[in-house]
Structure formats: structure tokens, C-alpha cells
TIKOLFI-290415 format. One record per residue (C-alpha): residue in one letter; x, y, z. Coordinates in steps of 0.5 Angstrom, whole numbers. Each point is the difference from the previous one (the first is absolute). Example, Ala and Ser with C-alpha at 12.3 -4.5 7.8 and 13.67 -1.06 7.14 Angstrom:
residues 2
residuo,u,v,w
a,25,-9,16 $
s,2,7,-2 $
end
This chain:
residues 559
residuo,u,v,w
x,18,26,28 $
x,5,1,-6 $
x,2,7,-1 $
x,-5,3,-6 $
x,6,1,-5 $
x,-5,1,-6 $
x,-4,6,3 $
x,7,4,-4 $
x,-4,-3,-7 $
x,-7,3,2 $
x,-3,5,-5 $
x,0,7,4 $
x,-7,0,3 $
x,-1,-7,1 $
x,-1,-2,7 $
x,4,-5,5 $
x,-5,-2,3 $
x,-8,0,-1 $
x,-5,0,4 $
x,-5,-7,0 $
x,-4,3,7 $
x,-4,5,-5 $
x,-5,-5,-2 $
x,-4,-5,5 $
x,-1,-5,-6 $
x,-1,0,-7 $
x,-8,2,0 $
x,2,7,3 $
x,5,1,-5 $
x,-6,-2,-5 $
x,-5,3,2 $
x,4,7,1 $
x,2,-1,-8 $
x,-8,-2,0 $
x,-2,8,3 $
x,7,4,-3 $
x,-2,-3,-8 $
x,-7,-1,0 $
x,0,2,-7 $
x,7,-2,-2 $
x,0,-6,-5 $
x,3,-6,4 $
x,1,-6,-6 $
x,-1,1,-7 $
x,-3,-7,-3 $
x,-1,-1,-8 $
x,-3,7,-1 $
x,-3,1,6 $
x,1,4,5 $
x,-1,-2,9 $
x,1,6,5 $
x,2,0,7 $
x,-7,0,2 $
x,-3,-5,-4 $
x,6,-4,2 $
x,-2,2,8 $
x,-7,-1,-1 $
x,0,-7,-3 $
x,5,-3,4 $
x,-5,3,6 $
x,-6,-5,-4 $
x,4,-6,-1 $
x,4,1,7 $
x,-7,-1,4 $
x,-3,-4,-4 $
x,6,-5,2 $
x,-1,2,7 $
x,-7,-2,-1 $
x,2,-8,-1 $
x,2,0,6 $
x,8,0,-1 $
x,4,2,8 $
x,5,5,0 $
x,7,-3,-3 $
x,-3,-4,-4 $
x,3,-2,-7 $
x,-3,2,-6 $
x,4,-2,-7 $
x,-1,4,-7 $
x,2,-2,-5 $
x,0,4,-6 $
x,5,4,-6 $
x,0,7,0 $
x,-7,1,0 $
x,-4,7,4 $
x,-3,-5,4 $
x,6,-2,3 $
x,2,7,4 $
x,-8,-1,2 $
x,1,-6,3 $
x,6,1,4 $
x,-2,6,4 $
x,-7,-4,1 $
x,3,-5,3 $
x,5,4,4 $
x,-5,5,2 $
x,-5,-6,2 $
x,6,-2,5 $
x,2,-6,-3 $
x,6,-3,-4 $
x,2,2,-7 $
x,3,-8,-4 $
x,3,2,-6 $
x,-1,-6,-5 $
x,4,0,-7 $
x,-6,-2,-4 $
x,4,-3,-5 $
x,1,-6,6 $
x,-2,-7,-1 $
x,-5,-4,4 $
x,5,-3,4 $
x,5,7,1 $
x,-8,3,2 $
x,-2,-5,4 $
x,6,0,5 $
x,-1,8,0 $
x,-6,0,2 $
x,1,-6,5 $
x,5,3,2 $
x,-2,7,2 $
x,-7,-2,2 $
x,-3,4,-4 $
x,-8,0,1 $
x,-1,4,-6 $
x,2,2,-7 $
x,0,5,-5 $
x,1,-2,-8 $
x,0,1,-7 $
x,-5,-4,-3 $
x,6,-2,-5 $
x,4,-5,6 $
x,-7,-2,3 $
x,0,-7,-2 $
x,8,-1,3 $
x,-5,2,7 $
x,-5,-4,-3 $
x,5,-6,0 $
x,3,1,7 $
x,-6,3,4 $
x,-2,-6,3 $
x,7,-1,4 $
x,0,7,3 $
x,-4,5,5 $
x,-2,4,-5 $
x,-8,0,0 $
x,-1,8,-3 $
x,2,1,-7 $
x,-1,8,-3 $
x,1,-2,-8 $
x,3,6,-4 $
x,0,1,-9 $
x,4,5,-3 $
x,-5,4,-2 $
x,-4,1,7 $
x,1,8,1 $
x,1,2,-6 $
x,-8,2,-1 $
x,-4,-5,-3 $
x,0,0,-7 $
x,8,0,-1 $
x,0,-4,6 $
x,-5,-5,-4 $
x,4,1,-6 $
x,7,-2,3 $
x,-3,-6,4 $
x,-3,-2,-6 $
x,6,0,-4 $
x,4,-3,6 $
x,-4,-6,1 $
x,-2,-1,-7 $
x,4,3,-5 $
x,7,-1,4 $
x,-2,-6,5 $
x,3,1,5 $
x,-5,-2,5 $
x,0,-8,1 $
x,-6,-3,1 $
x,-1,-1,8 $
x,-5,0,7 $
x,0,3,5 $
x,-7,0,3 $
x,-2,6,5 $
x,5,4,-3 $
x,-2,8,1 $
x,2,5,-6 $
x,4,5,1 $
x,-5,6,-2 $
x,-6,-5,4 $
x,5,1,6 $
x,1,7,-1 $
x,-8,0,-1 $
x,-1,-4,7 $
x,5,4,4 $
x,-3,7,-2 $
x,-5,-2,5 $
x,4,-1,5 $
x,5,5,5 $
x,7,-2,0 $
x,2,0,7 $
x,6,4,2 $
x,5,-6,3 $
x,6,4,4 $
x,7,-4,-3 $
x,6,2,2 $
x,8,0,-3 $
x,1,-7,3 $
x,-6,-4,-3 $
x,1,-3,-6 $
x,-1,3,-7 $
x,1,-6,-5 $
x,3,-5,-1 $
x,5,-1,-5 $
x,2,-8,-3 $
x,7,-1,-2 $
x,6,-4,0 $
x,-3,-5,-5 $
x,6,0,-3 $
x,4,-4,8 $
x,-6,-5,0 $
x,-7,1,3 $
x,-2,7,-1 $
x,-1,4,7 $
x,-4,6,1 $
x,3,6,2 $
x,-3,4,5 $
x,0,7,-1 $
x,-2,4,5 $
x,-4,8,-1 $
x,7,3,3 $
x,3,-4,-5 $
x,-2,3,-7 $
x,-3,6,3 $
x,8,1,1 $
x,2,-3,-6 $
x,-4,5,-4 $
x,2,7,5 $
x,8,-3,-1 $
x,-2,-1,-8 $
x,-3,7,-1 $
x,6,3,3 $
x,4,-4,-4 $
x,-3,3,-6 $
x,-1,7,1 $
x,5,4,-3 $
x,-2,-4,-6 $
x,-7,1,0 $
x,1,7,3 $
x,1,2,-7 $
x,-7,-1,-3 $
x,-3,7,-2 $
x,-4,3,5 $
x,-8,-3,0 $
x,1,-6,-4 $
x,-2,-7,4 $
x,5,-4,0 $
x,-1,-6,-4 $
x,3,-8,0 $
x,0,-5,-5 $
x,-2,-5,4 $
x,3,-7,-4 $
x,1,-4,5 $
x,-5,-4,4 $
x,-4,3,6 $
x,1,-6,3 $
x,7,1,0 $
x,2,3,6 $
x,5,5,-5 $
x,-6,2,-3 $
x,-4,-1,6 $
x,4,5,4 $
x,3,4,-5 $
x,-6,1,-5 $
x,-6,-1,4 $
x,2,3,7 $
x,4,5,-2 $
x,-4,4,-5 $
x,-5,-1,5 $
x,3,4,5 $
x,3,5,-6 $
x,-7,1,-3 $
x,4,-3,-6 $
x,-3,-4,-6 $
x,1,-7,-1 $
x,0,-2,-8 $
x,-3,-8,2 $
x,3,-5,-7 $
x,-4,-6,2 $
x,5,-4,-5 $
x,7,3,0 $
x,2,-7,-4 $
x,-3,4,-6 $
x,4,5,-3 $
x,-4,3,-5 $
x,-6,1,4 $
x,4,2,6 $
x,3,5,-5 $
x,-6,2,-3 $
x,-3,2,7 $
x,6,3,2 $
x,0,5,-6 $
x,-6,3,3 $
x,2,3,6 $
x,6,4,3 $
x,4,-3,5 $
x,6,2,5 $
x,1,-7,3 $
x,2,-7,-3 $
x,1,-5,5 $
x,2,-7,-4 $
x,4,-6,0 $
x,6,-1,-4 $
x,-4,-4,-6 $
x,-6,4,0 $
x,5,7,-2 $
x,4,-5,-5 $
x,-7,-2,-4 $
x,-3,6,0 $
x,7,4,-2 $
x,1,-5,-6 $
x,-7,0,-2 $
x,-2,4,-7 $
x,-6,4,3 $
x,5,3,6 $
x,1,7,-3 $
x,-8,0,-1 $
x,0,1,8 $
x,2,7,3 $
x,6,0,4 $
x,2,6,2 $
x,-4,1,7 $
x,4,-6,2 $
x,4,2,6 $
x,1,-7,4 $
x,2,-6,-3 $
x,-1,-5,6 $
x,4,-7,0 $
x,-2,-6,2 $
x,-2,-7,2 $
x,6,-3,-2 $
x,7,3,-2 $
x,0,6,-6 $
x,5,-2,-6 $
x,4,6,-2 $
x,-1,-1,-8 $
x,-9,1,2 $
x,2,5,5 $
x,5,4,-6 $
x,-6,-1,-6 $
x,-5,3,5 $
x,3,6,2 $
x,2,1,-8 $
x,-7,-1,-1 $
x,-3,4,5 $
x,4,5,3 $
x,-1,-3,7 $
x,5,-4,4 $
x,-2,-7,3 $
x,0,1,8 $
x,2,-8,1 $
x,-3,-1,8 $
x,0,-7,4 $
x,-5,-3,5 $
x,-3,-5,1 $
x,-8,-2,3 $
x,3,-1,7 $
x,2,8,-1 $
x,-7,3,-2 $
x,4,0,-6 $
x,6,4,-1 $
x,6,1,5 $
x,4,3,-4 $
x,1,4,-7 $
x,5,4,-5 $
x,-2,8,2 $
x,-5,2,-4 $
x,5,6,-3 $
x,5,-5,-3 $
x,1,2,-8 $
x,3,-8,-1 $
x,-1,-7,2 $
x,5,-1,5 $
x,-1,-7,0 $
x,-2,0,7 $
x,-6,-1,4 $
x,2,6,3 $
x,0,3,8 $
x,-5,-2,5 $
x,-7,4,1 $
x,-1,5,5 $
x,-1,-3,8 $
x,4,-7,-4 $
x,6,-4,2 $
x,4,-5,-4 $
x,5,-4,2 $
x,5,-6,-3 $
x,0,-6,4 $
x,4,-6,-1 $
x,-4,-7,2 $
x,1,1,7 $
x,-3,6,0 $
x,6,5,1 $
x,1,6,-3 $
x,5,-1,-6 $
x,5,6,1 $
x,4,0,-6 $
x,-4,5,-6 $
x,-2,-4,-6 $
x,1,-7,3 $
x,-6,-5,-1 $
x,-5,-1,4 $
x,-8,-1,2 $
x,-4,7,0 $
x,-4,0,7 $
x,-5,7,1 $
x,-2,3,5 $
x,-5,5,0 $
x,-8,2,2 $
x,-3,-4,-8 $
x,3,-5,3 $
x,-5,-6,1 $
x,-3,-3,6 $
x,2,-7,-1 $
x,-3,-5,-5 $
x,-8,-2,2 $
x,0,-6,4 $
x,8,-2,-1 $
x,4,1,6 $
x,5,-4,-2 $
x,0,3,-7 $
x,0,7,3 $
x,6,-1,5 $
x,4,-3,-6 $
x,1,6,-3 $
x,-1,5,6 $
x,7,3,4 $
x,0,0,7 $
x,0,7,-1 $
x,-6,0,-5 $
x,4,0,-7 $
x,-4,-3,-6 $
x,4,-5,-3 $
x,-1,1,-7 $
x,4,-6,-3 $
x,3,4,-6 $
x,8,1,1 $
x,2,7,-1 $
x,6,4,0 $
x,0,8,3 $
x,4,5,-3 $
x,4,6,4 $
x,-5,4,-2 $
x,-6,-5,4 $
x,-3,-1,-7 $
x,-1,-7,0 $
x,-1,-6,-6 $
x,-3,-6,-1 $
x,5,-5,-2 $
x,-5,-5,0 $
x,-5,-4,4 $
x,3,-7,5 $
x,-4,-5,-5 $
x,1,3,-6 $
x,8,0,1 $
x,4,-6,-5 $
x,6,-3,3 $
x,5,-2,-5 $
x,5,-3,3 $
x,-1,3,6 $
x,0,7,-3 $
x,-6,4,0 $
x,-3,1,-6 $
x,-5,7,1 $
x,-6,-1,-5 $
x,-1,8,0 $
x,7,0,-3 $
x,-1,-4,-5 $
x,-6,3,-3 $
x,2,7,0 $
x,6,-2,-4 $
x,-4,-4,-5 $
x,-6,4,0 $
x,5,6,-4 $
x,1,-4,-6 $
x,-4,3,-5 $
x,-4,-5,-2 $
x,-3,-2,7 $
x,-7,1,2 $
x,0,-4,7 $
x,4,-5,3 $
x,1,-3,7 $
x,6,-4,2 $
x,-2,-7,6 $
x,5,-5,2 $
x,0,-7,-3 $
x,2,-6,4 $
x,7,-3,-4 $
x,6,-5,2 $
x,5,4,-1 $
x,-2,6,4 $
x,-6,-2,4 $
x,-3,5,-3 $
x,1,4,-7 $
x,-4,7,-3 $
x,-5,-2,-4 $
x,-3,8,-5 $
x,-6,0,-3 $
x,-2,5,-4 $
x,-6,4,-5 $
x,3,3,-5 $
x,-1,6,-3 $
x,3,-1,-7 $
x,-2,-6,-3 $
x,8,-1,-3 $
x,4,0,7 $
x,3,-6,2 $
x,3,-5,5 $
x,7,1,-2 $
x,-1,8,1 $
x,-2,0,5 $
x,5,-6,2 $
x,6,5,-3 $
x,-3,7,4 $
x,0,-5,7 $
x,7,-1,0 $
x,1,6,-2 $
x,-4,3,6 $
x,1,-6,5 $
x,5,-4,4 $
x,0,-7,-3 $
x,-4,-3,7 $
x,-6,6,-1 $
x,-1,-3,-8 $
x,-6,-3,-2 $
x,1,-8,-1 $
x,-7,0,-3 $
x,-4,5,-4 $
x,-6,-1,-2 $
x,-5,4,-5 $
x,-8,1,2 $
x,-5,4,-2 $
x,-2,3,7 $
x,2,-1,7 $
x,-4,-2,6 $
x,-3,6,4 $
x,-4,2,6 $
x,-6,5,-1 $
x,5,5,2 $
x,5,-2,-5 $
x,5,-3,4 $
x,4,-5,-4 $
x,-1,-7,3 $
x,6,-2,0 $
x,-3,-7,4 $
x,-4,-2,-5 $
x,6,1,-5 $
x,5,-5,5 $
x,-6,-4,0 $
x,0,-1,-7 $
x,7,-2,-1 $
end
């Protein structure tokens, strides 16, 4: 093991260790969080408010109702929903049930769920009716024989709740027309699992939590498996991490998250939903972050202390004209992450709000986060920061050594207690990227720095070779996204005859005035003539995951 250099960077207080063994699974973490904050507010949902113990007792209901169909322990259950109050529910039934939570991004195709759902073996799904007829299309191919059918409004009492399934459905249509016989609704579920006793299922720290999908962007996307150990880990680690920050909320206040990102997310999953949980915290559910006046809008309703985002979503929110109607001053933690935090968003958010962006990095095959910026830093540094508590990080070359040299380019390999057991059902895959020493082998080169700070340079794939020079796309979008009249932009490789590959820019415009030979000029001034973009290209938005990640893929797929 490489000597822990970074630990001379952590926050005083901040241990270097934590201790994963005080939980034996997630549903011990929960129902503690159940007993100690009954009366607390766990989610805040379009006015409506859950407390730990509503959370608590219907995820007992809907947790027996799924014992009652006669699923076996570990067996895999889908959710498929947005930032919804039954979502939280239906990930502790499931886990406090004994089985196996799959999370589905509902924004899928039939083919994309199909092959999940294969995939995992999932023998049940829990859904929004808003992506049912996506299921509706691919059920036929998959093990699925149990569908709980949730709508917006199910727990916000029955007249609002009617009101905001009216207006989704016929007013906004945003539920396609679809069938799926011997489906049960949520509530109907509930109803029928009230009658019922959860039985207590002893699961232990190496059982499976969930399983998280990723790697779309290699090929087939695999599913990680996360064990309970691993994203109890990554919440205790995440907790200490945050604690000088959060330490100065006043005395008898909860603390309280914007929770933007998607719960099926496993930022949001772990450092939302499972560490407010075991913090007695309130988590802000925005179903749709896309929307930035109705995410403003909510947001100026409450008060706040945390602000886990992605550099998109601190960008759209920090330009748009209703910012200043939300108060930001409780603001004490700008957490950073997904894809890499650009200095021009990093430096208007903290103009706006006072509150520096903590850029981190991890990745769904680390629970997520692995390393970030300390929560004490008053600047961007740039950086993803040092290492968590009880976390190794090394810098290898592809052969698996140990590159020596400070600052010389390598993979990023991970070594600690949130990293995953393997990928499900994938051997082959698994030993790919596993170390014989049980390094993670993340696929993004990175440097460190004396200090042990770590950066990014960029991921394998995404590197473009000019004339055997590598040209790292981060760098190039952080140079153009300082131009004044830049709102986004992100930078793929394009064949060329010449140079193999030439840098193509595509870019959103801010100001509707800027040009192509601005930016041409500002380039050459900022980079080496190999670095500079041969092709630039103006759009009106960029292809994005539901998180926000620009989909630099789809951009190299649309030469």
C-alpha cells in the first residue's frame, strides 16, 4: 500500500480511517434513522411533507406485500421512477424484505430496459406510470411477472394527490397510453401489505444491496454490485468528510439537502437518501431538475445547508433569471460531481452564493465517491481533491505499476471499503479491471500532485490523438468555457487525414452575437496549435444523461 500522503491535507477532525463494521447492513442503518427521527421530515415533495415514520411504516406495508408474492431472498427488484416519495419507500421494502434493489433510469428505451431487466433477473418492478408503456413494450422478454405502478400524486393526500395526477395526465400528457394487465397500485399495495407482517430477514454486511448499471458508454452496460458494507462505508466516509462543513449548522436545526440529482443515481442514492437517513436530515426531492424555474421555484421555499449537483445544473441554475428569488445564505456545502466542475461555473457560483464548489470524483464501482476537494476549501482548486477516510489511490501505467514520478499521467486505480464486489454475472468483465491486489481500475488517466491532490486529465476513450499528441478534452473545454459569451460546450475527436484525429468544439451560446472566429482567436491565444479545434460547431443544447453529463459519444456519433 502506498504511503497516505494526503492525510497532511485533511481538515482537523477529519479522521483517517472510518469504521464500516458499525452497521450490518443498510436496513440496521434505516430502521435506527426510523427509531431516532420518527417525527423528523425525511422528504419534502411538491408542498407535502414525509416524516421518517410514514417513511418507516409504508415501506413495512409495501416490504410484505413483496414477501407476500412469493419472491426468494436476493431476489432482484427494479424501481423505476424520478425523485418521487415513493422511491425512498420502496428502497427500504425491498432491502428490508431481503431482496435486491436494481436501479432503472426511467428515461430508458424498451431496449436499454429490456436488457437490464434480463440482465439482473429482476422478478418485480416498481414504476412510475409515466414510463409504463416503455415496460409495457419489453415485459413479454424479461422475468418480470410483478408490476407496482406508481403516479406523481399517490401520497399527497387524496384531493391534491387527484388534482396532480389529473394535470399530469391530461393537462401535461406525460403518461402514454399502455397495459399492463395484473398490475397493482402503489397505494393498492400498501392497502394489501397492511394486513400482512414484514418478516425480519437477517442480512449481513457481504449480502447484496443493489445493483448499480454502468459503462454504457464501453459497450453493454454491466451491472455493479454493491454490497450493504460497501454504501454503508461510503456513507460513514461521506459523513466525516462533511463534517467541518456541516458542523456549523446552529445548534437544533435538521439538516437539509437539495436532492436534484436522481435517487437512482448512486451520487444521489448515497450521498442524498442514505446519508440524510442515518443524519436525521431532510432531503428536498425535485422530480425534474431539467426544469429550472420549477426547480427555483421550489427551491425558494425552504432553507437549505447542502447542494449536491453536476456542473450543468450549477451552471443553468447560476445563469437563470429567478436565481436571486431563492435564499442561499444557509448554503454551507457545494458538492461537485458526476463529470468534471469547470472553473468559469465554479467561479460565478461562488460569486452568487458564497458557497465554494467542493468538486469530488467516484464512480458507481466506488459507491460513489472516492475522493473529494475538503469540505474547508474557500476556492476551486481544480482538482478532485485527496482521498476519503479509509481510501487508496494509486497512479498506474498499463501494466499495472506504480508510476513514481509526481505529475506523470496515468490510470486512476481505488482501493478501499466502497469499492464494489465485481460486476453481476461478469467474471471476465470483473477481472478486467480488478488488480491483483484488489485495485479498481477506473479507466480515467489522472495525475497526483506532491500534496496527494489528484486530477482528472481525462477519461481513456474520450482522449483525442493528434498526430500522436494527446489532446485531453477537459482542457479544452475549460479554456473555452471562459469565454464570455460561452454557456456550454464539450470537445470529441473526429476522424481526419491528416492527423488521424482532429478536435472538434461544439458549443451553446450564451450570447447570441459570439462567433467562430472569437473563438478561433481566443483558442490560439489559450492553445498549442495541435490542441486547437479544427471543427466548431454551434448547437442549441447538448446531448445529456438524466444527471446532466454531457454525452460526449452521442456528439462523436453525430460527426
Amino acid at each position: 500500500m502506498t504511503d497516505r500522503i494526503w492525510l497532511k491535507s485533511y481538515p482537523p477532525g477529519v479522521p483517517a480511517d472510518i469504521d464500516p463494521t458499525q452497521y450490518r447492513s443498510l436496513v440496521q442503518l434505516m430502521e435506527q434513522a426510523f427509531r431516532d427521527y420518527a417525527g423528523r421530515t425525511a422528504y419534502s415533495f411538491m408542498g407535502k411533507d414525509v416524516s421518517f415514520a410514514e417513511t418507516d411504516a409504508q415501506s413495512r406495508q409495501l416490504g410484505a406485500y413483496l414477501q407476500n408474492l412469493g419472491l426468494q431472498r436476493g431476489d432482484r427488484v427494479a424501481l423505476m421512477m424520478p425523485n418521487v416519495p415513493q422511491y425512498p419507500v420502496a428502497v427500504a421494502a425491498v432491502l428490508r424484505a431481503g431482496f435486491v434493489v436494481v436501479n432503472v433510469n426511467p428515461l430508458y428505451t424498451p431496449r436499454e430496459l429490456e436488457h437490464q431487466l434480463k440482465d439482473s433477473g429482476a422478478k418485480a418492478i416498481v414504476i412510475i406510470e409515466n414510463f409504463a408503456a416503455t415496460l409495457q413494450a419489453c415485459i413479454a422478454n424479461t422475468a418480470v411477472k410483478h408490476v407496482v405502478l406508481c403516479a406523481m400524486g399517490d401520497r399527497l393526500g387524496i384531493l391534491k394527490g387527484m388534482l396532480v395526477n389529473y394535470v399530469v395526465r391530461n393537462v401535461k400528457k406525460l403518461v402514454p397510453p399502455f397495459q399492463l394487465p395484473g398490475a397493482v397500485r402503489f397505494n393498492d399495495a400498501l392497502a394489501k401489505g397492511a394486513g400482512a407482517a414484514l418478516q425480519p430477514v437477517d442480512i449481513g454486511p457481504d449480502d447484496i444491496a443493489l445493483l448499480q448499471y454502468t459503462g454504457g458508454t464501453t459497450g453493454v452496460s454491466k451491472g455493479a454490485v454493491l454490497l450493504h458494507r460497501n454504501v454503508i462505508a461510503n456513507v460513514l466516509q461521506s459523513e466525516a468528510w462533511n463534517a467541518p462543513a456541516l458542523g456549523k449548522i446552529p445548534a437544533g436545526e435538521q439538516t437539509a439537502a437539495v436532492c436534484a440529482l436522481p435517487l437512482y443515481h448512486i451520487f444521489a442514492f448515497t450521498v442524498n437518501m442514505m446519508l440524510y437517513m442515518r443524519m436525521g436530515g431532510k432531503n428536498i426531492l425535485i422530480p425534474n431538475p431539467r426544469d429550472l424555474a420549477g426547480t427555483l421555484k421550489e427551491l425558494s421555499k425552504h432553507s437549505f445547508h447542502s447542494f449536491p449537483a453536476v456542473n450543468t445544473l450549477f451552471n443553468g441554475l447560476a445563469n437563470h433569471p429567478d436565481f436571486n428569488t431563492v435564499d442561499w445564505s444557509h448554503l454551507k456545502l457545494s458538492v461537485g460531481g458526476g463529470m468534471a466542475v469547470q472553473a468559469a461555473v465554479a467561479k460565478l457560483w461562488l460569486e452568487k452564493t458564497g458557497c465554494p464548489i467542493c468538486e469530488g470524483y467516484g464512480l458507481s464501482e466506488t459507491s460513489p465517491v472516492a475522493c473529494a476537494n475538503p469540505v474547508t476549501a474557500t476556492e476551486f482548486s481544480g482538482t478532485i481533491g485527496v482521498p476519503m477516510p479509509s481510501t487508496y489511490m494509486r497512479i498506474i501505467d498499463d501494466e499495472g505499476r506504480d508510476i513514481s514520478a509526481t505529475g506523470q499521467p496515468g490510470e486512476i486505480a481505488i482501493l478501499g471499503p466502497q469499492v464494489m464486489a465485481g460486476y453481476w454475472q461478469r467474471p471476465d468483465e470483473t477481472a478486467k479491471v480488478m488488480t491483483e491486489d484488489g485495485y479498481f481500475k477506473t479507466g480515467d488517466i489522472g495525475v497526483m500532485d506532491e500534496r496527494g491532490y489528484f486530477k482528472v486529465v481525462d477519461r481513456k476513450k474520450d482522449m483525442v490523438l493528434v498526430s500522436g499528441f494527446n489532446v485531453y478534452p477537459n482542457e479544452v473545454e475549460d479554456v473555452v468555457a471562459l469565454i464570455p459569451g460561452v454557456l456550454e460546450c464539450a470537445v470529441v475527436g473526429v476522424p481526419d487525414e491528416k492527423t488521424g484525429e482532429a478536435v472538434k468544439l461544439v458549443i451553446v451560446k450564451k450570447d447570441p452575437a459570439l462567433t467562430e472566429a472569437q473563438v478561433r482567436d481566443y483558442c490560439r491565444t489559450n492553445l498549442t496549435g495541435y490542441k486547437q479545434p479544427k471543427v466548431i460547431e454551434f448547437r442549441t443544447d447538448l446531448p445529456k444523461t438524466p444527471v446532466g453529463k454531457i454525452l460526449r459519444r452521442e456528439l462523436r456519433d453525430k460527426k
